[in-house]
C-alpha positions in Angstrom: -89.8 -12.6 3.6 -93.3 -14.4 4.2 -95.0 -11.2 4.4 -93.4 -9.8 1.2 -93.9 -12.8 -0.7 -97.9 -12.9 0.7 -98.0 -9.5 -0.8 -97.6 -10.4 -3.7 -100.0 -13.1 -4.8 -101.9 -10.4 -6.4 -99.4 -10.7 -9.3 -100.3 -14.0 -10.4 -104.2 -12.4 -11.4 -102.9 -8.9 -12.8 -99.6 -10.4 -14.4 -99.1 -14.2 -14.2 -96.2 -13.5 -12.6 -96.0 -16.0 -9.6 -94.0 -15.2 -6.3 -93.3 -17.6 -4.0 -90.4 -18.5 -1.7 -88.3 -21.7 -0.4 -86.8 -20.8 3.2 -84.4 -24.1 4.3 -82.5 -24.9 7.2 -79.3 -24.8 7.1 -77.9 -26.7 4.1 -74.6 -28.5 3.5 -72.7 -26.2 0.9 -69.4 -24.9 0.8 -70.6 -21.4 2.3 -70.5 -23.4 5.6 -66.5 -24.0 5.6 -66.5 -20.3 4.4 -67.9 -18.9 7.5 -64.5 -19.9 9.1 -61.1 -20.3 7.4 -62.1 -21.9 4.3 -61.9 -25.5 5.6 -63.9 -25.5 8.6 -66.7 -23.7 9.9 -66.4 -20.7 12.5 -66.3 -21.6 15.9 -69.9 -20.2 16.8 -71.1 -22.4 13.9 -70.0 -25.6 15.2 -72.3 -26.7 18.3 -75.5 -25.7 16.0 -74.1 -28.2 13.4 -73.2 -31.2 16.3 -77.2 -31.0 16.6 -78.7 -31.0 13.4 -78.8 -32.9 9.9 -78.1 -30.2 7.4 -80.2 -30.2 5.0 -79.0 -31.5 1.0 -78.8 -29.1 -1.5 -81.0 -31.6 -3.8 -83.6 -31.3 -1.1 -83.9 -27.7 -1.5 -84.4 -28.1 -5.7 -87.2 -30.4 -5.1 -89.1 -28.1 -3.0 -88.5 -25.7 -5.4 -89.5 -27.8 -8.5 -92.6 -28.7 -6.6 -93.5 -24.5 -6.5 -92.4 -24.5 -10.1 -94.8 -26.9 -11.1 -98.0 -26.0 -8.9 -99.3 -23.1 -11.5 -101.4 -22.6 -8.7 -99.1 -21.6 -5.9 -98.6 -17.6 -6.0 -97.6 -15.8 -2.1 -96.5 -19.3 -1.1 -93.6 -20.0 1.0 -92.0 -23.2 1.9 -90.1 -24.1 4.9 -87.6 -26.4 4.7 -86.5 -27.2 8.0 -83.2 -29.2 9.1 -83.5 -32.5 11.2 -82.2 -32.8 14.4 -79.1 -35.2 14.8 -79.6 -38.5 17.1 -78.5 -38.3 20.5 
C-alpha cells in the first residue's frame, strides 16, 4: 500500500488528482464483534485486544481530514497506530 500510493504522486502534477493513504491500528467498529459470532470477537482476536487501546473511529477521520486539507500532500501515507493498554 505505501509503495503503490508513493507511485503515484506523479498524479498530483499531470492530473491534480492527489493519492494518499490512512493505515490505522486496529479500530473499535463493529467488524471487530464480526470476526466471531456477532457479539464477541474470535478467540485469536482476543489477547491482541487485552494489550492495546483500539483506536476511535473519529481518530481515523481526523487524520484523514488533515490529508484532505494539505493540497500539498500527494504519495503520502499516514500511520495510525494503536496504543498499548497499561499494565
Amino acid at each position: 500500500m505505501i509503495n503503490f500510493t508513493q507511485s503515484c504522486a506523479f498524479l498530483r502534477e499531470t492530473l491534480n488528482i492527489r493519492v494518499n493513504a490512512v493505515l490505522p491500528g486496529v479500530v473499535n467498529t463493529p467488524i471487530i464483534n464480526k470476526t466471531g459470532d456477532g457479539t464477541r470477537p474470535a478467540p485469536w482476536l482476543v489477547p491482541p485486544l487485552e494489550t492495546i487501546v483500539p483506536l476511535e473511529p473519529e481518530e481515523i477521520a481526523a487524520v484523514v481530514l488533515e490529508l484532505a486539507r494539505d493540497e500539498s500532500a500527494a504519495g503520502e501515507t499516514r500511520v495510525v497506530p494503536h496504543r498499548e493498554r497499561a499494565r
